[in-house]
N, C-alpha and C positions, 0 to 999 in steps of 0.2 A: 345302180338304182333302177334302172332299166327293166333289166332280167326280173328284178323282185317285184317291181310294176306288173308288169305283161304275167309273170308266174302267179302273182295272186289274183288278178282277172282271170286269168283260165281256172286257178281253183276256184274261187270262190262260181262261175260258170258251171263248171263241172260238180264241184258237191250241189249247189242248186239243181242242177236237173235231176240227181241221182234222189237226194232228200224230199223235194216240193212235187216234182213237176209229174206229170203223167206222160207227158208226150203226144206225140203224132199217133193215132191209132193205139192210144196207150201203151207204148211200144215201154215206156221206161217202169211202169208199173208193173206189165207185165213179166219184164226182166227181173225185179225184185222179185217180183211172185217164182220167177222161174227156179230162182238161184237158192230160194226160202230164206232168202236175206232183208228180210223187210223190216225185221228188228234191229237187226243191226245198223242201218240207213235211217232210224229214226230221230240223230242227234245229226245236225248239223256239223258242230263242236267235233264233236269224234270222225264224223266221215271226209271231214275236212284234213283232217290229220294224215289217213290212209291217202286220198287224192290230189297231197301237198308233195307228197315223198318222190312220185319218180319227178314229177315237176321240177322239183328242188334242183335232182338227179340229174337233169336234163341243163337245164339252166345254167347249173355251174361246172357241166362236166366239158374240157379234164379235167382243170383245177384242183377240184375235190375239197379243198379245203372249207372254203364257207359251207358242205353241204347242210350238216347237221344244223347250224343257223339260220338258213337259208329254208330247211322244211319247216321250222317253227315260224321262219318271219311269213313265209308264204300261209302257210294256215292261219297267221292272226290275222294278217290282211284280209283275208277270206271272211273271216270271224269278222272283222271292221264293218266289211262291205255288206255284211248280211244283216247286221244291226243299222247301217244305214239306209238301206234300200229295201223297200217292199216287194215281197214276193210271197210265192207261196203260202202259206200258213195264215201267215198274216194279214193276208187281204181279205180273207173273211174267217 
C-alpha cells in the first residue's frame, strides 16, 4: 500500500506540473512549446496515464506482476488527488 501511496503522489506531482503549471522561468511551458506537445498535455486524465506507467514500473519491479494494476491504481490516485486539491486551472 505503500509503493501505490508514494507512486500516486509522484504522479499526480508530476502530471500537475507537466498539465497546470508553468514553472520557474517558464521552464515547463516552454518544454511543451518545445516538443509541440501542448495538446497532448491538455487532459490531466490522459497525461496521468502516460506518467503512471514507468512509476508503476518502477514501484513494483521485479515482481512484475501487479504492474498492469498498479499503472491504473497509480493514475486514479492521481485522478483522486486532482479532484481534491486545487491547483492549477482551477484556481482561477
Amino acid at each position: 500500500m505503500t509503493k501505490l501511496l508514494l507512486a500516486a503522489l509522484a504522479c499526480w506531482r508530476l502530471t500537475s506540473l507537466l498539465v497546470y503549471e508553468d514553472g520557474p522561468r517558464k521552464i515547463f511551458s516552454r518544454f511543451r512549446d518545445w516538443l509541440w506537445i501542448t495538446d497532448l498535455l491538455d487532459c490531466f486524465w490522459c497525461t496521468s496515464l502516460w506518467v503512471a506507467a514507468p512509476l508503476a514500473a518502477l514501484a513494483w519491479w521485479p515482481d512484475g506482476r501487479p504492474i498492469i494494476l498498479g499503472w491504473l491504481a497509480v493514475s486514479a490516485g492521481a485522478i483522486i488527488m486532482d479532484g481534491l486539491l486545487p491547483i492549477g486551472e482551477k484556481d482561477g
